[in-house]
N, C-alpha and C positions, 0 to 999 in steps of 0.2 A: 479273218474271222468269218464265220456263217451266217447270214441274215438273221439266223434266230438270237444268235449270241450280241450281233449289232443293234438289235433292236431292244434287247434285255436290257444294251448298256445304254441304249438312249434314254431308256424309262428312269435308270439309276438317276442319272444325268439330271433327268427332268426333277427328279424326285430332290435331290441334293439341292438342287437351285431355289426349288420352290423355298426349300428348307433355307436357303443364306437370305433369300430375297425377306422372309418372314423373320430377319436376325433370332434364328435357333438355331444356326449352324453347329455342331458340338464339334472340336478341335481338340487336341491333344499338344499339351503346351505345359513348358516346365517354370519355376519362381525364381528361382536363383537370386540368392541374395536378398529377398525380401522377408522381415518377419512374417513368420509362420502364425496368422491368425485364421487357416483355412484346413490343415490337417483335422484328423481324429486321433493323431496321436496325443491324447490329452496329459499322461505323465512324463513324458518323453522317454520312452520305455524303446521308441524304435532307433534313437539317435545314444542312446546309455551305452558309453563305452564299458560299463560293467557289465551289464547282461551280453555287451558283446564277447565279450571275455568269454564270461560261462559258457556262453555256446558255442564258442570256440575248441575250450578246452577237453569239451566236454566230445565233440567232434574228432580231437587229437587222440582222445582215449578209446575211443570205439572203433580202434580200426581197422575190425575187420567187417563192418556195419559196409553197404554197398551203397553206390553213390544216388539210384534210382530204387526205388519199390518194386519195379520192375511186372508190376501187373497191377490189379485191383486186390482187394481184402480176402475176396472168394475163391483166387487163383495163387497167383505167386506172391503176392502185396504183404500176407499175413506174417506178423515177426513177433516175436514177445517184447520188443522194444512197444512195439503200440498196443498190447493188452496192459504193458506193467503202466502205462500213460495212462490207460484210460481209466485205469482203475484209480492213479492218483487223483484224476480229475472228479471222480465219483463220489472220493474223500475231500478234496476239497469245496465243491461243490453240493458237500453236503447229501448227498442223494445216493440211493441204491448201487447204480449202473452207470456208463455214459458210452455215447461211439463217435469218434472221430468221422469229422466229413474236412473235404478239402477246403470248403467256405462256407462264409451267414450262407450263403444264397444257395449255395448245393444242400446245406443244412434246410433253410425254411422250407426249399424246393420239394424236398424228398417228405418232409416229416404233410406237410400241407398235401400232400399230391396222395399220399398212399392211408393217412391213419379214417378219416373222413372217407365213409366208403357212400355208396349209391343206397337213400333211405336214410341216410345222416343227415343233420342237419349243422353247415359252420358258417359262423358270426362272426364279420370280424371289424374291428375299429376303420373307419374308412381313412383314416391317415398310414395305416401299417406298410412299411414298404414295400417295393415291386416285389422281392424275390417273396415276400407269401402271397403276395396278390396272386403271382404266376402258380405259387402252388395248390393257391383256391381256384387258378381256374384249370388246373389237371385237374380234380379230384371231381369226381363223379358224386358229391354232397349237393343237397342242396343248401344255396349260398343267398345268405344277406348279409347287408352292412349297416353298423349302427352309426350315428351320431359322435363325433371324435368328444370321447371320456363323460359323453351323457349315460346316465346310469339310467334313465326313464326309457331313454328310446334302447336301450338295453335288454332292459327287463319287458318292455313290450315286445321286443322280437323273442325272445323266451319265450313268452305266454302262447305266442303264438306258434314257435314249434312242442308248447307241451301241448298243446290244443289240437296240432296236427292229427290226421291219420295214420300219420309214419310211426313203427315203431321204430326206429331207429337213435344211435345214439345222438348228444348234442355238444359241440367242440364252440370252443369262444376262444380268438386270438386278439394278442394285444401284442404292443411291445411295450415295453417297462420306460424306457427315457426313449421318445419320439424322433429319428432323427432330421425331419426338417422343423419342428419346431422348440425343439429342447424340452420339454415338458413331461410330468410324468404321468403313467395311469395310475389311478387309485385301486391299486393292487388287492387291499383290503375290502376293501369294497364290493370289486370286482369278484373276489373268492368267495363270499359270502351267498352273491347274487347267484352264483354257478351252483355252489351249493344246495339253493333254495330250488332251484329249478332241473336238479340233475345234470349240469351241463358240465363237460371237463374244460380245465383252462388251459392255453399255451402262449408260454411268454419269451417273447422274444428280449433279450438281453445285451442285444448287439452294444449299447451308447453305455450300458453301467458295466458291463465288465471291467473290473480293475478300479475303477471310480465308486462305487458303493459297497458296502458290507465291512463287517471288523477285517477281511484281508482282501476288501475287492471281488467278493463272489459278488456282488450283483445286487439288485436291490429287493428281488423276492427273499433271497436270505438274511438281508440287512430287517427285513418286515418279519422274519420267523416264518414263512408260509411256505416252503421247501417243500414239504408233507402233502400240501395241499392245493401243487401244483400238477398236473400231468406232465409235463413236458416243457423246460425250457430249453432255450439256445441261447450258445454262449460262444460269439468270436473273436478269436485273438487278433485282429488285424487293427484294432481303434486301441484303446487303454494298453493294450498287452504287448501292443507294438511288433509279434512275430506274423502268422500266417494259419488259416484253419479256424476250426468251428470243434463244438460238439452240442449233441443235444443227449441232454442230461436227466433221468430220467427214473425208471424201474425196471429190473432185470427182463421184465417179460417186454414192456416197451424196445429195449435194447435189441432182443431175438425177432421181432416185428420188424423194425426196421433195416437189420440184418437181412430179410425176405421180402422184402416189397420196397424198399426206397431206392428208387432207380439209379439215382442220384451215387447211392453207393457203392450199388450192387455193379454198374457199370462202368465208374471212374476209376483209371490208375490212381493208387495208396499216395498218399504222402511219402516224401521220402524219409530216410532217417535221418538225416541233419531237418529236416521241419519238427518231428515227432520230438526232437531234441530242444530244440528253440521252447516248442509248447511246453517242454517241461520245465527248463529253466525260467523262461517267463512267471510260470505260475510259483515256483520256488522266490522269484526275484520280488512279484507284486507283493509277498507276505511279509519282506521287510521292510515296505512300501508306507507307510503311516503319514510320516513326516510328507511325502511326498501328496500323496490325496488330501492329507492337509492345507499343504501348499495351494494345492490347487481349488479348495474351497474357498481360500483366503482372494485369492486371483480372482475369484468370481464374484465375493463380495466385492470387491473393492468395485472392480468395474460396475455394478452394480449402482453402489453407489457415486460413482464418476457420474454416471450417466444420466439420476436421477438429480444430482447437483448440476451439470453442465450443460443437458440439455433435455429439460425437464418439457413433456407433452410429446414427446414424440413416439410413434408408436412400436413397440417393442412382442412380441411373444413372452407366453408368462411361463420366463424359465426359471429353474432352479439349475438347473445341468451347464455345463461348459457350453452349452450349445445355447448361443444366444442372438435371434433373428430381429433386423430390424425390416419392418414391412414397409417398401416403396413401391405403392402398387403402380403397374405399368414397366414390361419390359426395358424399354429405351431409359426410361430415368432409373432403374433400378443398374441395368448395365453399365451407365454414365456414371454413377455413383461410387462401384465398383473400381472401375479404371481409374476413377480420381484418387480413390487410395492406394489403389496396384502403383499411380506415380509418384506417391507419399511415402514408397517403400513397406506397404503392409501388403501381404497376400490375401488379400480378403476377395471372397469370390460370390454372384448374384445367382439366385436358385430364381428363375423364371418359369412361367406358363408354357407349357403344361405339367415341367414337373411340378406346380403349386397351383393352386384355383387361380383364376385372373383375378383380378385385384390385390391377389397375397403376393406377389413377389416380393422379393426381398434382399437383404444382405443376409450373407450366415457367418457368422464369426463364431469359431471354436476359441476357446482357452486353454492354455495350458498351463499346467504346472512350473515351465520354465518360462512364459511370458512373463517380463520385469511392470513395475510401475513406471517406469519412465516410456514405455512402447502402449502400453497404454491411454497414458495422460495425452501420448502423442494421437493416436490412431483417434483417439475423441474428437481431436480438431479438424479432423477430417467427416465427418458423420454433420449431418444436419443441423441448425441449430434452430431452428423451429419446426414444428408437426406441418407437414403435407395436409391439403386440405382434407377436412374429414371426407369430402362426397367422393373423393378418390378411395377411399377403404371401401373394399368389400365387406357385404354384413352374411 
């Protein structure tokens, strides 16, 4: 190797170490055998030997469909398998138009980086996740962050881009079900506020897809406010179980993002066995009832488990499969973790920095096929008194 290359790798080196020495080393490590209380597969939609069926069969029939995309959407990538998708998506999803991205994150990336131009002004919840964080920080807007679901400190950054000198437009992002702390925005709320101040909204949809709405569209359309959204995203990789995104929208939104989301305009197409999966999945969620029942039932209970079994302890105020128990500090939140990974639960600890210090925590997803008995178990593993309150962050 070259001095310059040798020296690159020492900095890596240094850099990794710092990183295990401060235990946030991040590792790639699989569960095997252990209940699944750490997925997003919340219906079990990615393990459903029937949907795997349909998209099987569904594969077998098309076949003269090619095994890659073979380009991007603007080049070789474009097929009427993904217009006649995207249009079902439009339909189900209630809305105008929609376009197919490979992921949330190519999805928040492109729509955050490109609609919010320079003399724009975007707002966004300060819990939103990385992938719009990263596309609030492409976008040449200017950028602030409110208060996570305060409606005041909301409305005062409003006032104060109507107040501005810019004329420019004004974008407010959220996502609908939070994903580290299971929780939702007050959606209604939120629209009214955007309303009042000129500002458009964009809702991320990542955690309700397949889990909210009469067929699992998601929780703006479970509210009726479909109309009155600009822009959601909707990924199939959590509730849907397959692979990809769309952001869902208005025809003209669609031909925008088409031109400016780099995200799209640059990535190889999904392939047609994905383009396939996305549609059976959405065919499969609509006979899904029984099963998003299921899994509300799964949530009360534990709910209740927790508030009978181990009552003060401190929890995030869910509603969502997503349900966080806060042990602040690293090391006892990691300790805690492992004690259940040797209890046979896949439960996994969301630390500092991905959460404020103080917030760290357990994340335990639910699913629709988690039993009462893996429950009642996974209880007796968790705390049974509250951590001292001066350990919470305020």
């Amino acid at each position: 190797m070259t001095e310059s290359i040798l020296s690159i790798a020492q900095t890596l080196t240094d850099r990794l170490a710092a990183r295990r020495q401060s235990g946030l080393l991040r590792q790639l490590r699989t569960a095997d055998g252990l209940v699944d209380f750490c997925s997003n597969d919340y219906l079990g939609f990615a393990r459903s030997p029937v949907l795997r069926t349909m998209i099987q069969e569904a594969d077998s029939t098309h076949t003269r469909l090619r095994t890659g995309a073979t380009g991007s959407r603007l080049l070789a990538g474009q097929t009427q398998l993904a217009d006649s998708v995207e249009q079902e998506l439009a339909a189900f999803y209630q809305t105008e138009a929609s376009l197919i991205f490979n992921s949330g994150y190519d999805a928040n990336l492109g729509l955050l980086a490109c609609l919010p131009q320079s003399g724009d002004t975007l707002i966004t919840d300060e819990l939103i996740h990385a992938s719009m964080i990263d596309g609030a920080r492409l976008s040449y807007a200017t950028r602030s962050r409110f208060r996570h679901n305060d409606l005041n400190d909301l409305e005062s950054k409003l006032q104060q881009a109507s107040n501005s000198t810019q004329s420019g437009q004004v974008f407010v992002a959220v996502e609908s079900v939070y994903s580290m702390d299971g929780d939702q925005a007050p959606l209604g709320e939120l629209v009214r506020l955007c309303e009042r101040y000129g500002a458009a909204l964009i809702v991320d949809e990542a955690h309700a897809t397949g889990v909210y709405g009469p067929a699992g569209e998601g929780l703006v359309v479970a509210l009726g406010l479909a109309d009155r959204v600009l822009a959601r995203v909707h990924t199939f990789g959590k509730g849907l179980g397959v692979h990809g995104a769309v952001v869902v929208g208005s025809a003209l939104l669609r031909d925008y993002l088409i031109n400016f989301a780099r995200p799209f305009i640059y990535t190889t197409a999904l392939p047609p066995h994905s383009l396939l999966a996305i549609r059976y999945a959405h065919q499969y969620v609509q006979a899904a009832a029984d099963t998003r029942d299921q899994l509300q039932t799964i949530i009360r209970y534990f709910q209740q488990r927790v508030a009978s079994e181990r009552p003060g302890t401190n929890w995030t105020n869910s509603p969502s499969p997503i349900q966080c128990l806060l042990i602040p500090g690293n090391e006892q939140a990691r300790q805690l973790a492992q004690q259940a990974q040797r209890a046979g639960f896949d439960v996994r600890a969301i630390l500092s920095p991905t959460v404020p210090i103080g917030q760290e925590r357990l994340r335990i997803c639910l699913h629709a096929f988690n039993t009462v008995d893996e429950i009642d178990r996974l209880i007796t593993v968790l705390p049974v008194t509250p951590l001292p309150n001066e350990l919470y962050a305020t």
